[in-house]
PAPA-351472 format. One record per residue (C-alpha): residue number from 1; residue in three letters; x, y, z. Coordinates in nm, 3 decimals, padded with zeros to 5 digits. Layout:
N
{num: NUM; residuo: ALA; xx: X; yy: Y; zz: Z}
...
% end
This chain:
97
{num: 1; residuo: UNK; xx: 17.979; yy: 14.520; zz: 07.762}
{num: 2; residuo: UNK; xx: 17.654; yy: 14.404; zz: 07.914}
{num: 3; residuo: UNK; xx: 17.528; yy: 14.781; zz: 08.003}
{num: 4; residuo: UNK; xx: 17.610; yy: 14.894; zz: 07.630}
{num: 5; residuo: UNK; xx: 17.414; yy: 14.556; zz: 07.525}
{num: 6; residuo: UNK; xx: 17.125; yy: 14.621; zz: 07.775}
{num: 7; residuo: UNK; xx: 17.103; yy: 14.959; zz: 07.658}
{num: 8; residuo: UNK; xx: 17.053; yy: 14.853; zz: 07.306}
{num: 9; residuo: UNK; xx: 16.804; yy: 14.653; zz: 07.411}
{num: 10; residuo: UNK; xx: 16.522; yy: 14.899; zz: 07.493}
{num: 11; residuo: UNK; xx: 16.738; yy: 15.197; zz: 07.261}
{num: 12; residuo: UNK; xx: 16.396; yy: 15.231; zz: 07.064}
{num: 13; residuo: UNK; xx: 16.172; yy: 15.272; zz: 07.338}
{num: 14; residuo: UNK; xx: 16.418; yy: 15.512; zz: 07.508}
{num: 15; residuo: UNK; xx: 16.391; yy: 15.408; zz: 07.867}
{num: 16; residuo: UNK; xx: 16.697; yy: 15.249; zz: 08.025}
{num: 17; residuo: UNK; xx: 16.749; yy: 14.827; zz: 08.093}
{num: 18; residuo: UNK; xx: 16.805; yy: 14.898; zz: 08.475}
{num: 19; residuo: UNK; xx: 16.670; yy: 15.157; zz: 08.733}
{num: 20; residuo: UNK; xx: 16.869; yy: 15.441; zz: 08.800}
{num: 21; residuo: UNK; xx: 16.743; yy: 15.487; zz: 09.169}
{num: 22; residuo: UNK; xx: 16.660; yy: 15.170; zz: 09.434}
{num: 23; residuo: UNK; xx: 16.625; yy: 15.116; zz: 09.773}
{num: 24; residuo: UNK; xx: 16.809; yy: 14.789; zz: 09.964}
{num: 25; residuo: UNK; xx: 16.697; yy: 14.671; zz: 10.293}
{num: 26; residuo: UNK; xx: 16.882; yy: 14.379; zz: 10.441}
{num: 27; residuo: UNK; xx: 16.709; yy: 14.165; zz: 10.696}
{num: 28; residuo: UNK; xx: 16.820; yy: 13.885; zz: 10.860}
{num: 29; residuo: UNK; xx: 16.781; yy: 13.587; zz: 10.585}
{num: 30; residuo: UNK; xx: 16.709; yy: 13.787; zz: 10.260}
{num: 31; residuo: UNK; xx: 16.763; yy: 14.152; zz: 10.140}
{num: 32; residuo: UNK; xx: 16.482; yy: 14.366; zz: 09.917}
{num: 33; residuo: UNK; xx: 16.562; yy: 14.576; zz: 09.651}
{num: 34; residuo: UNK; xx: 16.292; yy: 14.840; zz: 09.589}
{num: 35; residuo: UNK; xx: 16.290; yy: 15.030; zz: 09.276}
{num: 36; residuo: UNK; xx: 16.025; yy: 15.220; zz: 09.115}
{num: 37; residuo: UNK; xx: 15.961; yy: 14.889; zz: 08.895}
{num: 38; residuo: UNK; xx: 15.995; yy: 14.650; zz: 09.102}
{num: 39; residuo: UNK; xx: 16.047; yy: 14.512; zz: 09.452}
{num: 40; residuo: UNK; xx: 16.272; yy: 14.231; zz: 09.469}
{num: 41; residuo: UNK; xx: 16.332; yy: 13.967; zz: 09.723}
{num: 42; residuo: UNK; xx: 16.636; yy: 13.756; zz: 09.732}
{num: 43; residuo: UNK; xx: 16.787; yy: 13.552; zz: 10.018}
{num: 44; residuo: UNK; xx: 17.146; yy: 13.552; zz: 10.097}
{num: 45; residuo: UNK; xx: 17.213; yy: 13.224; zz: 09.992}
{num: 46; residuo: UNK; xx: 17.194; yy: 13.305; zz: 09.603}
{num: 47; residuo: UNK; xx: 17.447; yy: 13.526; zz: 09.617}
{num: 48; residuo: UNK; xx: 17.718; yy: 13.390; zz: 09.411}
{num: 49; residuo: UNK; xx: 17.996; yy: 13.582; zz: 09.538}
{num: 50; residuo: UNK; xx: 18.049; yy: 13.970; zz: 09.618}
{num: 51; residuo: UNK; xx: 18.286; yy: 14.193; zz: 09.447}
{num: 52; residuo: UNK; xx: 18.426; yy: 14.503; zz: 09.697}
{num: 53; residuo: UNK; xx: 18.565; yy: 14.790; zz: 09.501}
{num: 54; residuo: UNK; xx: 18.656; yy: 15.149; zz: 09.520}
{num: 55; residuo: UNK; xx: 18.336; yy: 15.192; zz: 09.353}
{num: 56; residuo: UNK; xx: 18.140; yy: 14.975; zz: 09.590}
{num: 57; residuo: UNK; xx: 17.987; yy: 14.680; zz: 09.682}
{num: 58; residuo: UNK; xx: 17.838; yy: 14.408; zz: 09.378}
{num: 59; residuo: UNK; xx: 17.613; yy: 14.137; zz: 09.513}
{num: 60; residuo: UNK; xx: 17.673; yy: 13.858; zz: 09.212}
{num: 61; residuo: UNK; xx: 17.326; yy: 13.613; zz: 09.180}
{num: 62; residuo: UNK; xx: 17.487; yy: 13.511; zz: 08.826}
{num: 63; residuo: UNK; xx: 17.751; yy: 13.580; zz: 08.591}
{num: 64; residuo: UNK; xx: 17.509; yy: 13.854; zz: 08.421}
{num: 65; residuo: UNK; xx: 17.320; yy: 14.006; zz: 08.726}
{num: 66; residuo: UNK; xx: 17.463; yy: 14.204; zz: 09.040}
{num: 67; residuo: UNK; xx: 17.341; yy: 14.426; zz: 09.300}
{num: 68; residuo: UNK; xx: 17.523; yy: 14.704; zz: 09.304}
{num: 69; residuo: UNK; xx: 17.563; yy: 14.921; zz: 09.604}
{num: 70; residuo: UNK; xx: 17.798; yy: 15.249; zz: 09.522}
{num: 71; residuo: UNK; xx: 18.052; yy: 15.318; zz: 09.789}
{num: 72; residuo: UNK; xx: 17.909; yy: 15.666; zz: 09.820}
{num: 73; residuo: UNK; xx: 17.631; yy: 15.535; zz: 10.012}
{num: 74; residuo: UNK; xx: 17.785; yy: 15.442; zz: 10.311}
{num: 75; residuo: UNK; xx: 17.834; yy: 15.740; zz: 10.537}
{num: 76; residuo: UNK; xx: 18.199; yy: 15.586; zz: 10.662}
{num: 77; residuo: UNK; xx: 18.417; yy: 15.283; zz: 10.542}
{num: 78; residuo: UNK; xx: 18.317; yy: 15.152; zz: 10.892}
{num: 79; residuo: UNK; xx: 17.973; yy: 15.136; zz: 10.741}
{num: 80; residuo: UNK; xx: 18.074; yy: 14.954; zz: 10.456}
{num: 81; residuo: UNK; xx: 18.281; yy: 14.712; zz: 10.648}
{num: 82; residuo: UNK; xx: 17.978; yy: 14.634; zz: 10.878}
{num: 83; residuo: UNK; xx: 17.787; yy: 14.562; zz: 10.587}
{num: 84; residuo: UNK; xx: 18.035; yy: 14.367; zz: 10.440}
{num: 85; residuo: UNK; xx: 18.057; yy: 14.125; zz: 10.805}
{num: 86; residuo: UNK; xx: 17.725; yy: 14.067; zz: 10.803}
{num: 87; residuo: UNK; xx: 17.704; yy: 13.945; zz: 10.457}
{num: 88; residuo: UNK; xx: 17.973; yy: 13.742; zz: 10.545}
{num: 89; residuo: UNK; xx: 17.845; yy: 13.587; zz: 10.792}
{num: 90; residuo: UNK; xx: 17.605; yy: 13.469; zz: 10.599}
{num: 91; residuo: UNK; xx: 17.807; yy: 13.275; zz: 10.373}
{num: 92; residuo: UNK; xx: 17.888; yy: 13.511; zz: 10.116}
{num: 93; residuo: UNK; xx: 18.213; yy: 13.458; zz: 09.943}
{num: 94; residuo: UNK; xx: 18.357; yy: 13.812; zz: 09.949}
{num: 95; residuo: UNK; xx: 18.660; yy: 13.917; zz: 09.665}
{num: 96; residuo: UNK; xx: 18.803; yy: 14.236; zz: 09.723}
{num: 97; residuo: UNK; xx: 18.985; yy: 14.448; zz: 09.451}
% end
């Protein structure tokens, strides 16, 4: 519902409400996402909660925004689950489905 609602929202100038391509670098407090936009900065701590799927990873900041990282970007589940450790031992509160 909110991607048909964000797409409506920039319909008439026919570019899209979200990049299609970014970059995410984790470091050891925050994480960057880099798009070709925007470069974002956010530390761990306003993550909300993460969402693990068969899709991928969502990083929540809010009920409306998440960082989504598709599970085909991880060379191995191993990958994934590293990824996954080190966000949780950050404090992330991590939901799997």
């Amino acid at each position: 519902l909110v991607g048909r609602l964000l797409g409506k929202l920039h319909k008439g100038s026919g570019e899209l409400a979200y990049s299609q391509s970014a970059t995410i670098e984790m470091h050891e407090d925050f994480f960057v996402e880099d798009t070709e936009l925007n470069r974002t900065e956010t530390k761990y701590k306003a993550i909300e909660r993460i969402s693990v799927t068969g899709r991928g990873i969502y990083m929540h900041t809010n009920a409306v925004v998440a960082y989504i990282i598709p599970a085909a970007s991880f060379a191995s589940t191993e990958e994934m689950e590293s990824l996954l450790a080190f966000l949780g031992e950050r404090g992330a509160i991590i939901d799997r489905y």
